[in-house]
C-alpha positions in Angstrom: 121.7 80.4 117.0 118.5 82.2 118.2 115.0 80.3 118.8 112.4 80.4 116.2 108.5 80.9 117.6 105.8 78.5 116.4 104.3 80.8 114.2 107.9 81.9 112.1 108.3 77.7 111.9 104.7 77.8 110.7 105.3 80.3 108.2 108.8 79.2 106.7 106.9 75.6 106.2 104.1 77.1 104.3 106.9 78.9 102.1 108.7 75.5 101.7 105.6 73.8 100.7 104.2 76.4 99.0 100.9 77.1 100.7 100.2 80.2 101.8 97.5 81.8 100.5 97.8 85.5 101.1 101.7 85.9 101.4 104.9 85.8 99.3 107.8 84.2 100.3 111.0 85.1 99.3 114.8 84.8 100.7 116.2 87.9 102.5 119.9 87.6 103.3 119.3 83.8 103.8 116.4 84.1 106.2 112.5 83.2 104.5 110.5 86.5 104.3 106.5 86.8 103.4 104.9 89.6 101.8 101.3 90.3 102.3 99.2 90.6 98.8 97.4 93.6 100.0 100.5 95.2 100.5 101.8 94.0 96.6 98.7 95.3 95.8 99.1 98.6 96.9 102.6 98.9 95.5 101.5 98.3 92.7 98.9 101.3 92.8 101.0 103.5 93.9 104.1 102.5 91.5 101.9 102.7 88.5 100.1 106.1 89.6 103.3 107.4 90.3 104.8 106.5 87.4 102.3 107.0 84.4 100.5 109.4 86.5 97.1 107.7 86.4 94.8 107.0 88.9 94.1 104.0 89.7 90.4 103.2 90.7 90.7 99.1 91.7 92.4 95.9 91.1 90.3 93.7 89.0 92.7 90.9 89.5 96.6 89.7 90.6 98.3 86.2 90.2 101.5 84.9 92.0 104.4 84.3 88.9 107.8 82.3 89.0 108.9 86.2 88.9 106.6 87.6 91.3 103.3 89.1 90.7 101.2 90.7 87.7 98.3 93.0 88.8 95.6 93.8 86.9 94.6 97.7 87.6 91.7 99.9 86.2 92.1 103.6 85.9 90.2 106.1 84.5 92.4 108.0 81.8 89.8 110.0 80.3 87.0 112.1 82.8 83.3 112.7 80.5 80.2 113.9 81.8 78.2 111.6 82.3 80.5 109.5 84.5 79.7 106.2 82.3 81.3 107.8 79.2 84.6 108.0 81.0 87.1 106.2 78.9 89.2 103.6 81.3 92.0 101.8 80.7 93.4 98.0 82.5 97.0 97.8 82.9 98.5 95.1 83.5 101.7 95.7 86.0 104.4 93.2 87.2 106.3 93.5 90.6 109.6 91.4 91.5 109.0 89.3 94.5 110.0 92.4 97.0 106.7 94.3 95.4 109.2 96.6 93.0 107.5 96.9 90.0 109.2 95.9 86.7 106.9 96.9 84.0 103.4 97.6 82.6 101.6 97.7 79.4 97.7 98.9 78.6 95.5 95.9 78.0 92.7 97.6 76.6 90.8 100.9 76.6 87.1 100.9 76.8 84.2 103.4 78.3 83.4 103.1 81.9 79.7 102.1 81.0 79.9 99.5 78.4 80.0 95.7 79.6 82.5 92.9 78.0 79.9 91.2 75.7 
């Protein structure tokens, strides 16, 4: 049996009680494990620009799920000169709880310069 510090009790109760606010717990091979969102964040750019082969050009939101996370990314699919005629697109992209994604869909479409009304 090996000694835990203060901090990994610290963390492993916050996982318990759910609490923590910029982490993921998870079990590992018995053993609690925390993922920090901006690392789920940047899996999930990288997954989705990997696989769509997109760019992705910010997050515009994330949320925690029973599942894991969803991820809401902007990326520009189409280039137009001027820059605000660019046509963008918002996927939405869910990760497992180990930041693997598991899927994503277009949301909507919409030119870089027009404004949600």
């Amino acid at each position: 049996m090996t000694a835990k510090s203060e901090s990994d009790s610290k963390d492993e109760k916050d996982v318990k009680d759910g609490r923590q606010d910029d982490r993921q717990g998870h079990k590992e091979n018995g053993a609690s494990v925390t993922i920090p969102v901006p690392r789920i964040l940047r899996a999930a750019r990288e997954q989705l620009a990997e696989l769509a082969g997109l760019r992705p050009e910010g997050v515009s939101g994330f949320e925690r799920t029973p599942d894991g996370w969803t991820v809401e990314i902007e990326v520009e699919e189409i280039p137009r000169v001027p820059e605000t005629m660019s046509v963008m697109g918002l996927y939405l992209v869910t990760l497992d709880p180990e930041g693997n994604l598991t899927g994503y869909r277009r949301a909507r479409r919409y030119e870089r310069g027009r404004t949600d009304s």
